[in-house]
Phi, psi and omega in degrees: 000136171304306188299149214259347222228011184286326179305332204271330158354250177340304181295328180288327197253358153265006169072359182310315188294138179304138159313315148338301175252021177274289189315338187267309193270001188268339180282316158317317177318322207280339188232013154258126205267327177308295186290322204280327174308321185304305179332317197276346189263339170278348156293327201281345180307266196322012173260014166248023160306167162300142166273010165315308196318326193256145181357101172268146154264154195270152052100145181276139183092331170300302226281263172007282143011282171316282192308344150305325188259347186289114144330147179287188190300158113267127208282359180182141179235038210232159184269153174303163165286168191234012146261182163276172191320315200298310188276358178273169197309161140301157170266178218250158184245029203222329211253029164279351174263351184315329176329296136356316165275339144318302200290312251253303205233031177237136185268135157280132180250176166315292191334283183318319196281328164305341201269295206262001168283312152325304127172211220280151182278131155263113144263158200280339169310318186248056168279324190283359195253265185009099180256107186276111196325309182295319178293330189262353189286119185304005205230326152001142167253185192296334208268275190330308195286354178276315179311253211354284186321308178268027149088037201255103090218188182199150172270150157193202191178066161271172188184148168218175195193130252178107134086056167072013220186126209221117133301115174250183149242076178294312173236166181210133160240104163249149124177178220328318167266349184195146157225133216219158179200150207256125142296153174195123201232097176291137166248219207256007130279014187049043166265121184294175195248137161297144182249008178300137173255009215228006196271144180290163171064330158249209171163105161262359183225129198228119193270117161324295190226118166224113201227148176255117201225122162293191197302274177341016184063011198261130192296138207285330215220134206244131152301329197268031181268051209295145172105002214213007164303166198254164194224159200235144150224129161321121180226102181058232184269001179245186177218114182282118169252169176206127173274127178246136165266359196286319169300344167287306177317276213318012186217005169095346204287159204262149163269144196263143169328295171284161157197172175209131169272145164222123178251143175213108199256124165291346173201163198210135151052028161091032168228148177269166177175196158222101178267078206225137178207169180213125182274105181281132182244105182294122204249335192291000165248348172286330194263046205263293219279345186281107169251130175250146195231127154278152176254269171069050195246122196254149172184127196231136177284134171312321135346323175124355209256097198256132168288106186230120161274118167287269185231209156236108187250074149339056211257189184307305189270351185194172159274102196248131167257109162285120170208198235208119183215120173244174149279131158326122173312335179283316168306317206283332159270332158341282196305273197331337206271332205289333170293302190306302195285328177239039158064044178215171197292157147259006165294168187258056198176132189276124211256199176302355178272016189092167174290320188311320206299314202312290205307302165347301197295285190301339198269350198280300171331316190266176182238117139232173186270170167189148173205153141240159171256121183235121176321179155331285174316001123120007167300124193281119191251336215187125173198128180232151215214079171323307198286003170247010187306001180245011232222023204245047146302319196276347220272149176254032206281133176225124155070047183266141147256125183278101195223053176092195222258115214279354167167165177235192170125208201251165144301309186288266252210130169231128182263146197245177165202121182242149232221156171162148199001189124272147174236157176267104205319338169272000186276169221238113215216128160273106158262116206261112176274140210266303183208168193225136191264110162252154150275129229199104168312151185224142214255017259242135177198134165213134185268162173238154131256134215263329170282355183251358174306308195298313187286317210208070171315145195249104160271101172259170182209133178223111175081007185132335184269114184262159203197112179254128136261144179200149182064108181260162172188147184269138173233133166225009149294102176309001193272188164270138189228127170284121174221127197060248150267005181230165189236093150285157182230154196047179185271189182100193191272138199209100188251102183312180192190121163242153179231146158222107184249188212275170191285109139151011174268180182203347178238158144243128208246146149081053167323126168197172203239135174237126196262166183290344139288018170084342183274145194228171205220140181252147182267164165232138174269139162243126170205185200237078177279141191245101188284143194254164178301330174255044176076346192267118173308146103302168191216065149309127167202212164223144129294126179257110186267058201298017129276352191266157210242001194196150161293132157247184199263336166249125142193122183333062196271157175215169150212151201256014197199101175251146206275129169228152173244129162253132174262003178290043186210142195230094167238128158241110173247119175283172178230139199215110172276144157292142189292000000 
């Protein structure tokens, strides 16, 4: 061999190496050909092995036996990596047989054979050979496959079995912020069982339970906590369940070391039944590998809108930022006198004015955010933006992760917690606040006629916002139909629509219709938004009157709220970890 850097072979395949230099060298692997050839003729070397050497599986019952007396799991003992998603290695096409090297050049114990009967024993040195359910799913988000890569999850293949139907648990991923475990349920024919929940007219499948209880059996998670439930999704032939830890991380609360998941399932392919297994989970290297960087950074917007950065949570599977947003009392009477005058609730929760009164209410009431995180190099590494999530031509949200419910609180006071890639706590990180989102009622009416539309397009203007309607159709196919620039669906009334709005709005909200009897329809806008050079949005789409049941001869449209982004606002805050 050529290469200066071939001793470390041997140490690799000895488990010698620092998680650290496990990584230096498998990123050597990729662009060296000489070591990735040595690799490949010493795996293939280990196929003259004895075949004593290789895997017996044990005695029905053996397996149980073990597993009663083993410590739970600890899901990873590898330092987080110190890139981001974008830059870790590929994987390697050399390293689908390390599987082999296990079996091989491991002496079997009880421990161990119990260990790979379970499914492959993971370490964080071969974390990367390993094929892992969670790593391999497409729907997966980046943040689980990079925890996968730093040794945070472990295969395994408990199973009970209950009306001819064998529950399995193949895999578990923990740590701080979430934990999941990969389901599968085979029937008495070894045919895996569909997990769709989703087919109309049944539901053959019913999860009971999914609870995290520290050692005392005491639940991890509270039921009156809403919103902090664990959630299921379908992944190929398995079914992902999942517990998000972020309100818990994102409010200090301590994790406890031990934990045990208990999944319990009620019904499996259209049979009632009971299906309870339980994971013991060491928590105590995840929350090792989690650096929390306090902030505690103050800020009030011209607008009125005071910012408080709590912190940082640096964990395996995600970046998690806590912060914090009130209004100024003054602002915060504004809105009320401003509620008051126009007949609406300061309840959050839709009361005797109707849902419209409701939606009104809640949109003059919020505040959002849009921020970014920027590197040494002023590169937008990460950005999340509240106010477009229904936006996202316009939207600047980069590189987020969807991980439970994205904040709680009040009128007063909202706490937010936003979730995105992982990152590493030593890297040297800015948060740059980009804009601050208000609402603004709007008095906005324009009348139509839907049979002269075609002919004779209809211009209005409201505050600055110019707005043509043109061409109405009747959709009375439910299928999907291209109208205009957009894929409509269901029935109903499609009125085309270009906007040009006016500056700093960016949105027009809450549509509705009125026919020449007077019955009025609530609209939906689809549209196509364009940011213009001078800062200012366009807007193409359509309206959509998905009740109405006939061309009327008339109609009124109006929206009742239009949306701004203000850019007037200069905050930087670094994030520092302490040494």
């Amino acid at each position: 061999m050529k290469c200066v850097r071939a001793d470390r072979l041997a140490a690799e395949l000895n488990q010698d190496l620092s998680p650290f230099e496990a990584r230096q060298w498998e990123r050597h692997l990729e662009s060296c050909a000489d070591c990735r050839n040595e690799m490949e003729r010493l795996l293939t070397s280990l196929d003259d092995f004895d075949p004593a050497l290789e895997e017996v599986q044990p005695e029905d019952g053996f397996t149980q036996a073990i597993l009663d007396r083993l410590d739970p799991y600890v899901p990873g003992e590898q330092p987080q990596a110190a890139e981001t998603p974008d830059s870790a290695p590929k994987r390697i096409d050399w390293k689908k047989r390390s599987v082999d090297i296990l079996k091989k050049v491991t002496i079997v114990v009880a421990g161990l054979a119990v260990a790979i009967s379970l499914g492959t024993f993971v370490s964080p040195t071969f974390a990367d050979y390993v094929k892992s359910i969670f790593s391999n799913s497409k729907d997966v988000d980046q943040g689980i496959k990079e925890a996968v890569k730093q040794g945070f999850s472990k295969q395994l293949d408990l199973g009970v079995t209950d009306q001819g139907i064998t529950l399995k648990i193949k895999e578990v991923l923990a740590d701080t912020l979430r934990v999941a475990v990969m389901c599968e349920a085979i029937d008495q024919n070894g045919n895996k069982i569909d997990f769709d929940m989703l087919k109309l007219g049944e539901r053959k499948n019913r999860l009971e339970e999914f609870v995290l209880k520290d050692k005392n059996g005491t639940p991890l998670i509270k039921p009156e906590e809403a919103g902090w439930g664990w959630t299921m999704r379908k992944e190929g032939e398995y079914i992902m369940i999942r517990q998000e830890l972020t309100g818990l991380t994102a409010t200090g609360r301590e994790l406890p070391d031990e934990l045990t998941a208990e999944v319990h399932w009620a019904k499996l392919d259209g049979k009632e039944g009971s299906w309870k297994l339980s994971v013991p989970i060491d928590m105590a290297e995840a929350k090792r590998a989690t650096k929390s960087v306090a902030v505690n950074q103050q800020y009030t917007s011209s607008q009125g809108l005071k910012i408080d950065f709590k912190k940082v949570d640096f964990a395996p599977s995600a970046t998690l930022l806590s912060l914090e947003t009130q209004l100024t009392p003054e602002v915060r009477e504004r809105q009320k006198q401003i509620m008051k005058q126009n007949g609406l609730s300061e309840e959050m929760n839709p009361g005797p004015g109707g849902f419209q009164s409701f939606q009104l209410s809640r949109a003059i009431q919020e505040y959002k955010i849009a921020y970014e995180l920027v590197d040494e190099q002023g590169k937008v590494v990460a950005a999340g933006d509240d106010g477009l999530l229904r936006d996202r031509d316009l939207s600047i949200e980069k590189n987020t992760i969807v991980n439970g419910i994205t904040g709680t609180g009040t009128d007063e006071v909202m706490q937010l917690w936003h979730t995105f890639v992982p990152m590493s706590g030593d890297r040297k990180l800015t948060f740059r606040l980009h804009s601050v989102y208000t609402n603004e009622l709007a008095n906005f009416s324009a009348k139509l006629k839907p049979a002269q539309l075609q002919q004779k397009p209809v211009q209005a203007e409201d505050q600055g916002t110019r707005l043509t309607f043109s061409n109405f159709a009747m959709k009375t196919d439910p299928a999907e139909t291209k109208i205009g620039n957009q894929t409509v669906s269901g029935t109903g009334g499609v009125i085309e629509l270009q906007a040009e709005l006016a500056k700093d709005v960016v949105a027009l909200d809450i549509w509705q219709v009125k026919d020449e009897t007077g019955k009025e329809y609530d609209a939906l806008l689809q549209k196509t938004s364009t940011r213009n050079a001078d800062g200012t949005v366009s807007q193409q789409g359509v309206l959509v009157i998905p009740q109405l049941e006939k061309e009327p001869k008339e109609l009124t449209v109006t929206y009742k709220a239009v949306q701004k982004q203000h850019r007037d606002v200069k905050w930087e805050v670094p994030i520092v970890a302490k040494p």
